[in-house]
C-alpha positions, 0 to 999 in steps of 0.5 A: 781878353778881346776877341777878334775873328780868328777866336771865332774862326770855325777853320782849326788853327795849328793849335787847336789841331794840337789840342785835339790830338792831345790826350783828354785829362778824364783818360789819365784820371779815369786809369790812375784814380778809378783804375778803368781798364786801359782796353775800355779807355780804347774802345772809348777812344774810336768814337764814344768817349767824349760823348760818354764821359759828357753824359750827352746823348750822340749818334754815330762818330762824335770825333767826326762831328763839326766843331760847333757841336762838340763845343760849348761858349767859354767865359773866363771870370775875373772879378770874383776874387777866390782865396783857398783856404787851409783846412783846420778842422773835420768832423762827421755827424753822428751816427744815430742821425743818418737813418734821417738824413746823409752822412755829413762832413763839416769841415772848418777853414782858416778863413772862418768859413765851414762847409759841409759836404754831403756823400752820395754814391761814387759810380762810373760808367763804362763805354758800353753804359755799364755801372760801376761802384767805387765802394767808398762814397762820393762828395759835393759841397752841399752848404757853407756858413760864413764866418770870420778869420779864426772863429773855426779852429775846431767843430763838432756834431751834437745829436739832431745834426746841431754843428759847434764851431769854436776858436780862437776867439773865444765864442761858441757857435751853433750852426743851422745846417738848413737857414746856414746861420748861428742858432746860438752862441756862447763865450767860452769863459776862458778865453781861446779855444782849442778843443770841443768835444761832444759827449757820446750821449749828445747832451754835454760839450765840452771845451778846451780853453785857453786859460788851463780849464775845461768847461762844461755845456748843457746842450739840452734844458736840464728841465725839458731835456728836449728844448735844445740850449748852451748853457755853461754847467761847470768848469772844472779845476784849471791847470797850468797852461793852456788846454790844447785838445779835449775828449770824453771817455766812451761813457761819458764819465771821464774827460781827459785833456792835454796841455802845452805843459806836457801833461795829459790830465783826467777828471771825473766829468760831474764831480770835476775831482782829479783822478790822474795826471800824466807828464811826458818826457822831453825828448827833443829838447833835454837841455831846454827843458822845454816840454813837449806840447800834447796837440791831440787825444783820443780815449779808447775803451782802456787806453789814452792815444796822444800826439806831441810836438816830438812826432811821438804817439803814445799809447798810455793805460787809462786807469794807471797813467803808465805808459804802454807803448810809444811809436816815433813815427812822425818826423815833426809834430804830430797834430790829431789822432784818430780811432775807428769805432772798435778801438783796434785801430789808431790813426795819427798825422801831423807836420809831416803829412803822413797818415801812421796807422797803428793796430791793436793785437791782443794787448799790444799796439803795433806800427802798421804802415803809413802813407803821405796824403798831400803837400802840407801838414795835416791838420785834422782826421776824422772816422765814421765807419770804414771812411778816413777822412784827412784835411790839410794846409793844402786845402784838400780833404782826403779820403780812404778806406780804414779796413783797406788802408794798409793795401790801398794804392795811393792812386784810390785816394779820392780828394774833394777841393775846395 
């Protein structure tokens, strides 16, 4: 907009006056989201507050200062067109690689784009300068690799911080996280890609495709294990359907999958050998005959975890088949689930945009608590230690502690936007 005397005018006008009586934003996020005393925000209000939350240094009574040194020129862009986008897929880097670099979050958007977001620590600063912890870490955006419209519909870390992507498109690509290109790629062999899992050894990918089959990826040369590589191994028995979701038991010597045709599948991961196959019953739509499709899968030491578009997550032994426990939580599809490293707990989440917890006491599974994180349906969960990272339609990814989460105030959630 054109400027004219009055925008430079040093005199207040009616409006700026009201503006400045009107309560600061930090103040009411400071109180809902940090929880800072309501006593601190007042004794930030006589005087410090501004400067402090500023970070700047100040002498005396800010409030008192004139305009032009409590103000700072003001451009409004216009012609770069920022289109947010929905989250599809979140992943962190493993473990045996923090002891080198941070703790990594990928996060995969419709648009094709990945970012990674690196933690840090969360701190915060009183009025009298005094450090507070917030316990659970902080994030910025530290990298983002640009891709094409689905091209990331799911992503995983490899050992050495490598990054997989894979879509609907049919191609596997590893990313660099220092130059932010693909380093290798790879067609899937069977077509669309709905699921990607890597081994916990780090040494194999494997693949959810399209066309009923589950293909295996050599991530290192099998002659010079340290040479890094993608290199198709096998693909083992395909099934009728499409594959929807894929993971590797905690040793490395099962894959399970799941399918649009309502069955969860197991196979030897070398041999390729069927060792079980497990359908599940149409709730929703008896007549129909419709089975339920299976979106997600998590395998635990003894048991298999699976949502279905019937809002169910059921709990199913992994050396029989038989079902344990089934929990109706979710009032729509449920879309990923999650477990954290001891295997005593199981998150689940989908249309409905609640987060279900799930514990495990003695042999039994039981219904915790749940919580609704955003506006749209949650696409992916991710765990890593005590942190539970969520990602939804709305863009924002949403984090939370895990041991905390059944007595955690939604008002703790720290969001990280786009």
């Amino acid at each position: 907009p054109t400027r004219t005397k009055m925008d430079v005018d040093s005199t207040p006008t009616a409006a700026a006056a009201k503006r400045e009586a009107a309560p600061k934003p930090w103040r009411r996020e400071l109180v809902e989201v940090i929880g800072v005393d309501q006593a601190e925000l007042a004794e930030a209000d006589e005087g410090e507050g501004d400067a402090f939350m500023k970070g700047e240094p100040f002498e005396g009574d800010l409030d008192q200062a004139p305009p032009s040194e409590r103000s700072m020129p003001l451009h409004r862009c216009r012609f770069v067109t920022w289109n947010p986008s929905s989250v599809e897929a979140l992943a962190f880097n493993r473990p045996s690689e923090r002891q080198r670099h941070q703790l990594m979050l990928a996060v995969a958007r419709a648009s094709g784009d990945v970012e990674v977001w690196t933690a840090c620590p969360a701190v915060f600063y009183d009025s009298s300068y005094r450090k507070h912890s917030l316990g659970s870490p902080a994030w910025h955006k530290s990298r983002r690799m640009l891709g094409s419209q689905g091209s990331a519909h799911v992503v995983a870390w490899g050992e050495d911080d490598r990054l997989f992507t894979a879509g609907l498109s049919g191609v596997i690509i590893e990313w660099s996280v220092s130059t932010l290109l693909p380093v290798r790629t790879s067609v899937s062999y069977g077509g669309a890609v709905w699921g990607l899992s890597v081994s916990h050894n780090g040494n194999q990918l494997a693949v959810a495709c399209d066309d009923g089959g589950v293909r295996v990826f050599d991530l290192y040369n099998t002659d010079t294990e340290s040479v890094p590589s993608l290199t198709l191994a096998r693909t083992l028995p395909r099934k009728q359907g499409r594959l929807m979701c894929v993971a590797w038991s905690p040793d490395d010597t099962v894959l399970y999958a799941g399918s649009d045709k309502g069955t969860v599948q197991a196979w030897h991961a070398e041999t390729g050998e069927s060792l079980l196959v497990v359908t599940l019953r149409t709730h929703t739509r008896p007549r129909a005959q419709v089975p339920p499709i299976v979106w997600c899968i998590a395998a635990l030491r003894d048991t298999i975890v699976s949502g279905d578009s019937d809002g169910r997550t059921q709990f199913w032994d992994a050396s029989t088949g038989a079902l344990q426990q089934e929990f109706a939580t979710h009032q729509a599809d449920v879309l990923c689930v999650a477990a954290d490293s001891t295997g005593t707990r199981v998150f689940s989440s989908g249309v409905d945009n609640d987060v279900a917890l799930f514990m495990r006491q003695g042999g039994t599974w039981g219904y915790k608590q749940k919580k609704r994180v955003g506006s749209h349906d949650v696409r992916a969960l991710a765990i890593t230690g005590d942190v539970l990272a969520s990602g939804s339609v709305d863009t924002v990814v949403t984090q939370f502690s895990v041991s905390d989460f059944a007595a955690q105030p939604a008002s703790w959630f720290v969001t990280v936007s786009p």
